[in-house]
C-alpha positions in Angstrom: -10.6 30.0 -80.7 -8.7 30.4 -84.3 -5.7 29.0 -84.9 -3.7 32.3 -85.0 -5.6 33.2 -81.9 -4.3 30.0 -80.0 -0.7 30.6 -81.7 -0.7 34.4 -80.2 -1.5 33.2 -76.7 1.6 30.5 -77.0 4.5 33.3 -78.3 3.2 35.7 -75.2 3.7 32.9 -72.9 7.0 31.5 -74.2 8.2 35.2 -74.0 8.0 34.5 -70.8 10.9 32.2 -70.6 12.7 32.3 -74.4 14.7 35.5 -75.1 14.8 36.1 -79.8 14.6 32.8 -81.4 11.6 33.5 -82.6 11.7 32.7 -86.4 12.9 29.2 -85.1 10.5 28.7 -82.6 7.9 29.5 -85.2 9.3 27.1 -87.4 9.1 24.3 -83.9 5.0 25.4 -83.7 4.2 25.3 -87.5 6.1 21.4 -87.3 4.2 20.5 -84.3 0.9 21.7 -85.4 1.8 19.7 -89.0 2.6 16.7 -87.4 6.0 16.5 -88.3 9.7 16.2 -86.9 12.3 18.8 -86.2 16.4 18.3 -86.5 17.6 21.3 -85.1 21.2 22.0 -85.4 23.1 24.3 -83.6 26.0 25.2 -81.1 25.2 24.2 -77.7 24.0 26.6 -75.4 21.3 28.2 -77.6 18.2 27.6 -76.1 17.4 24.3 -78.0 16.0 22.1 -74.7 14.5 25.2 -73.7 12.5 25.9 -76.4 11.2 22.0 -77.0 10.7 21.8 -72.7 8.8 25.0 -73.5 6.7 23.9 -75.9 6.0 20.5 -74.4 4.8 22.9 -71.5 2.5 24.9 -73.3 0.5 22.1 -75.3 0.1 20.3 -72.3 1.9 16.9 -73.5 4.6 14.7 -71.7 7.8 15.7 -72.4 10.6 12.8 -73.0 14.9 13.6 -73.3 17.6 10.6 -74.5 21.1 11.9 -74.1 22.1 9.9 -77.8 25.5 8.6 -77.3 28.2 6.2 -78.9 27.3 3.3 -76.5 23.5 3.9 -76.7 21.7 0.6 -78.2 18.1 0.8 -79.8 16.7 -0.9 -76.7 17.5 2.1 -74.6 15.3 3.9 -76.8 12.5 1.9 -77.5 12.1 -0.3 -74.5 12.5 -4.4 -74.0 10.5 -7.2 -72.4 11.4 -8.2 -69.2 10.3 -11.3 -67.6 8.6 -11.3 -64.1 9.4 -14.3 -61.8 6.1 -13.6 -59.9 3.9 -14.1 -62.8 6.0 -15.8 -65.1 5.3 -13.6 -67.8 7.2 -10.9 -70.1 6.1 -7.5 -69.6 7.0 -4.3 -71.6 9.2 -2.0 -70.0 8.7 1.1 -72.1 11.3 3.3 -73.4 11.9 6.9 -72.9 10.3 6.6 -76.6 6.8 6.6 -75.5 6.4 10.1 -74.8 4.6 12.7 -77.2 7.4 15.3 -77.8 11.0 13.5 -77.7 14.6 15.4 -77.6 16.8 13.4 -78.9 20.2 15.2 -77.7 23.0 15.4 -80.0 21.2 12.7 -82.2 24.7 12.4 -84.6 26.9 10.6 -81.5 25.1 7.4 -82.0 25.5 4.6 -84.5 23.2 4.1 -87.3 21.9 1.0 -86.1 20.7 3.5 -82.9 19.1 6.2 -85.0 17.5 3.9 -86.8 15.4 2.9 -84.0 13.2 6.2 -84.6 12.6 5.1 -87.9 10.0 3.3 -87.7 8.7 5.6 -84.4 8.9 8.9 -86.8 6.9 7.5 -89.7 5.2 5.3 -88.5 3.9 6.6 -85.0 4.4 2.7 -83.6 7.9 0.8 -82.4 8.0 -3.2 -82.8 10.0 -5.1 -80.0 10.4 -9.0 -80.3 8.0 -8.7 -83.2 5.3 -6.8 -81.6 3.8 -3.5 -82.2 3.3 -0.7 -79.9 1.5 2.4 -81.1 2.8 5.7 -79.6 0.5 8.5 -78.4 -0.2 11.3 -80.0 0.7 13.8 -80.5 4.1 12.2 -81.5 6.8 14.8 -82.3 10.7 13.7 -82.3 13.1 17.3 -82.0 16.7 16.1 -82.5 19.7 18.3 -82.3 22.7 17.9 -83.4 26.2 20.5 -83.0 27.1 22.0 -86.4 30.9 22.1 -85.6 32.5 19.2 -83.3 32.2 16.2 -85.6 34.5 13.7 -83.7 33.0 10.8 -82.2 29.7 10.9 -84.2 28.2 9.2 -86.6 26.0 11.1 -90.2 22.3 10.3 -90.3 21.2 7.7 -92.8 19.4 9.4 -95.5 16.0 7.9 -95.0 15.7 9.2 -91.2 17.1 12.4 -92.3 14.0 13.0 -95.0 11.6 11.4 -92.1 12.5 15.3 -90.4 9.9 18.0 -91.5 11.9 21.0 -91.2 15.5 21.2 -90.2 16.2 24.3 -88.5 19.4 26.6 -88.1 20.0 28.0 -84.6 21.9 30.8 -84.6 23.8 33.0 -82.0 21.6 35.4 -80.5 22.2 39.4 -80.9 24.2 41.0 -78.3 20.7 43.2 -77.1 19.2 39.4 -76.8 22.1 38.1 -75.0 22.0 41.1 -72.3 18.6 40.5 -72.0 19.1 36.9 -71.3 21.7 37.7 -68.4 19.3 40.2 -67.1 16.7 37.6 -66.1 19.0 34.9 -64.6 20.2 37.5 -63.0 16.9 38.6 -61.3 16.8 34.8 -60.5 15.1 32.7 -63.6 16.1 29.4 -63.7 15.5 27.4 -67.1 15.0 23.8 -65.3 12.1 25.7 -63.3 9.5 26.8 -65.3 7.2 26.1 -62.8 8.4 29.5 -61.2 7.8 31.2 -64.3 4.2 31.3 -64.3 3.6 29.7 -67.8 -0.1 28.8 -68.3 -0.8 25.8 -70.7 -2.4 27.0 -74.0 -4.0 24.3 -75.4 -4.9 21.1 -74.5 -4.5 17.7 -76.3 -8.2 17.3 -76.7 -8.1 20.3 -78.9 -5.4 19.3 -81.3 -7.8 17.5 -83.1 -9.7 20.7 -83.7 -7.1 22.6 -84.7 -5.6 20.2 -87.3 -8.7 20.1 -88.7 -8.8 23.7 -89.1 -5.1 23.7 -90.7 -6.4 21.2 -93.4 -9.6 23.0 -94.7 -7.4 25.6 -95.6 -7.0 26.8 -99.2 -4.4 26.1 -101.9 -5.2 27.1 -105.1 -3.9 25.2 -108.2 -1.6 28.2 -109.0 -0.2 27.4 -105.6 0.1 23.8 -106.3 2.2 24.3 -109.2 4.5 26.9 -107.5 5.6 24.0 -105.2 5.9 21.4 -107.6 8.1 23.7 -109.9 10.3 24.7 -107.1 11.2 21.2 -105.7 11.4 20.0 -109.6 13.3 23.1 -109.7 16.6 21.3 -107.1 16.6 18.0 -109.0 17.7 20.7 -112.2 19.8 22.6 -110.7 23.6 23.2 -111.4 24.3 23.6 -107.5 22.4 20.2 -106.7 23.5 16.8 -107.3 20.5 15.4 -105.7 17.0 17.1 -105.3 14.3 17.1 -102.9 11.3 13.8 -103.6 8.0 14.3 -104.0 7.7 13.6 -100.0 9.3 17.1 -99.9 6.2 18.9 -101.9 4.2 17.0 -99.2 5.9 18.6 -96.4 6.3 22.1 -98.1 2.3 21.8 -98.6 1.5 20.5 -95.6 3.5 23.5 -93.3 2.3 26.0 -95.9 -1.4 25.4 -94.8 -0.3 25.4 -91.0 1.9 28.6 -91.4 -1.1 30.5 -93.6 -3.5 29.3 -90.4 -1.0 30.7 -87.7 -0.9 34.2 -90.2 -4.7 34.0 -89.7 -5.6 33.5 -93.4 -7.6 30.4 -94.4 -5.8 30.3 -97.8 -1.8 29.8 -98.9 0.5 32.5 -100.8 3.3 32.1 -102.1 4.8 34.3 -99.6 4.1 31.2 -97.2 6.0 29.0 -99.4 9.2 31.2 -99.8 8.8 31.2 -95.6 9.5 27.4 -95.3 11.2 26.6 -98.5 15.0 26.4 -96.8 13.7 24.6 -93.7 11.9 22.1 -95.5 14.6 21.6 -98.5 18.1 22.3 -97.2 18.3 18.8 -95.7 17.1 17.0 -98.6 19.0 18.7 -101.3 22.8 17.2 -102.1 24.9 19.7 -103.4 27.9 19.5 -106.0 31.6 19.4 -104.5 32.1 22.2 -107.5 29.2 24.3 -105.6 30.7 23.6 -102.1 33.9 25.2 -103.3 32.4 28.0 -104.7 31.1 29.1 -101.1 27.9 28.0 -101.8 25.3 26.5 -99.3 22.2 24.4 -99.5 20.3 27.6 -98.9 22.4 29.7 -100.8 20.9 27.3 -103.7 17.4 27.3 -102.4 17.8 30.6 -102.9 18.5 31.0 -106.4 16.1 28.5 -107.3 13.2 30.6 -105.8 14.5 33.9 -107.2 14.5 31.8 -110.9 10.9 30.5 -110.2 8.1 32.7 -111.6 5.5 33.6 -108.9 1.8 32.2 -109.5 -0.8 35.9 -109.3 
């Protein structure tokens, strides 16, 4: 079955449970299907576990949560040896880390030292304890949240972890028609820690990830296309709204969702349409902007923005 096929069959059965968000589910599926990591920000209450217990459901992988908190230390994460007075030897007692799709809850209430402790799991797909390396299974797919407003008691993400995140993506409150809609089926009895009840039907399985990233990467990107990425994310390192532009690992990650999101469209070849899709997802947490564009109202997609209406599109 096609990717866009497989991607159909996975929005009719998460309509099943997930009222709107659909642009930001998207967004979840073309990360997933990229291999890459999601900070999701937004008030609680919007769906966010939902959406990642949803997809975890519907991919048929082992879903993992850690409530991040001020008093949380990397071993909670991660794991620790533990030694066994029966056989006198240290085992590994394994972390909620080893897992294949992660929530990391409210990821901005613990320490740095905490965060960092998915470092090394996000990019490099392993964890070390007591000098020892443990691969993680794959897939391998951190979604963090974090709440947009209440900033007391927690703690900004070191800069390296942040660009370690594919896409970050902006929940938003849903329209009043969603809303009623969403009262409507609790109140004909659906309940979001049961999806059991709900009938979902699992629409791939790990076996055919494989397949279907293979598929994602033999799409087509012409050199045109090449050179419209390139120029927009040399494009925020120029820009009088940015004091700090997106690296090259952000042309990676704009490529690399561009092929995905062109496969889940059906097409076996990028457009610049697909680019202008993902550009503030991918960029708005990589780009620094100026305190004199911060107090003219402007934000980090507000300047992603200008910088694609500036940037000449490749025919």
């Amino acid at each position: 079955m096609a990717v866009s096929e497989l991607y159909a069959s996975i929005r009719a059965q998460a309509a099943k449970v997930i009222v709107g968000q659909e642009s930001v589910f998207e967004q979840i599926v073309v990360a997933f299907f990229s291999g890459g990591h999601v900070l999701i920000e937004g008030v609680p209450g919007t769906a966010k576990t939902l959406m990642a217990k949803t997809l975890a459901y519907l991919t048929d992988t082992a879903f993992g949560r850690v409530q991040f908190t001020a008093d949380l230390m990397p071993s909670d994460i991660v794991g620790t040896q533990v030694y066994d007075l029966d056989s006198g030897r240290f085992h590994l007692r394994e972390g909620p880390i080893f897992t294949q799709i992660l929530l990391a809850d409210e990821i901005n209430r613990a320490p740095a030292k905490t965060q960092s402790a998915l470092l090394e799991a996000m990019e490099e797909r392993q964890v070390t304890i007591d000098g020892a390396g443990y691969p993680l299974g794959e897939p391998f797919m951190v979604l963090a949240t974090q709440n947009p407003v209440e900033y007391e008691g927690t703690y900004p993400l070191p800069e390296a972890q942040v660009d370690r995140f594919l896409f970050k993506v902006l929940v938003e409150y849903p329209p009043e028609e969603v809303e009623q809609e969403v009262l409507r089926r609790y109140h004909q009895g659906f309940d979001a820690h049961k999806l059991d009840a709900v009938d979902l039907q699992p629409v791939i399985h790990q076996t055919e990830l494989t397949g279907i990233r293979e598929e994602i990467r033999q799409v087509t990107v012409e050199p045109g296309v090449f050179g419209y990425i390139t120029t927009l994310v040399s494009a925020t390192r120029r820009s009088p709204d940015i004091l700090l532009g997106g690296s090259p690992r952000a042309s990676i990650a704009l490529l690399q969702s561009s092929k995905t999101y062109a496969a889940l469209q059906g097409r076996e070849y990028v457009v610049p349409d697909d680019i202008k899709a993902l550009a503030a997802p991918v960029l708005r947490h990589r780009v620094l902007l100026r305190p004199e564009a911060e107090i003219e109202g402007i934000d980090a997609d507000g300047a992603i923005r200008r910088i694609i209406t500036g940037v000449d599109v490749p025919r």
